[in-house]
C-alpha positions, 0 to 999 in steps of 0.5 A: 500500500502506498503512502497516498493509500493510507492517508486515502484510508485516514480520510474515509475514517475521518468522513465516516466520523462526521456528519451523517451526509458524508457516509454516501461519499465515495473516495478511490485512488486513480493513480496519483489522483484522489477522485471524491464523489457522491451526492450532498444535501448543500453547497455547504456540505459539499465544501466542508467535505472538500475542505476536509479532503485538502487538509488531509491530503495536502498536496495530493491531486484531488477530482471532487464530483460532489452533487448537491441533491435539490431538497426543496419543496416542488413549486407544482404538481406534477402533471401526468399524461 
């Protein structure tokens, strides 16, 4: 395992011991690139995550593909055909 991996496992542990919305987030290693993907409630979940995933792995390329699921209220009813 290389020194990227297990600060890679470091990080899933400290996502897991977080909010409740970071246990759907997926991190894989993809050569020298750390791809972090998921969906999140909010923006600002989703920035806390990536601000978590830096300060642990400074220096390390990352891909954040982070989707914010819209959580609103439908402003119509939906019209079947």
């Amino acid at each position: 395992m290389t020194a990227t991996e297990y600060r890679v496992a470091h990080l899933v542990e400290r996502l897991a011991e977080g909010h409740p919305a970071t246990l759907g987030i997926r991190v894989e290693t993809r050569g020298e690139t750390v791809l972090v993907s998921g969906t999140v409630p909010s923006a600002e979940c989703r920035d806390d995550i990536l601000g978590i995933v830096h300060e642990t792995l400074p220096g390390v390329p990352v891909h954040g593909d982070l989707v914010v699921a819209d959580t609103t209220a439908p402003d119509h009813a939906e019209e079947l055909p």
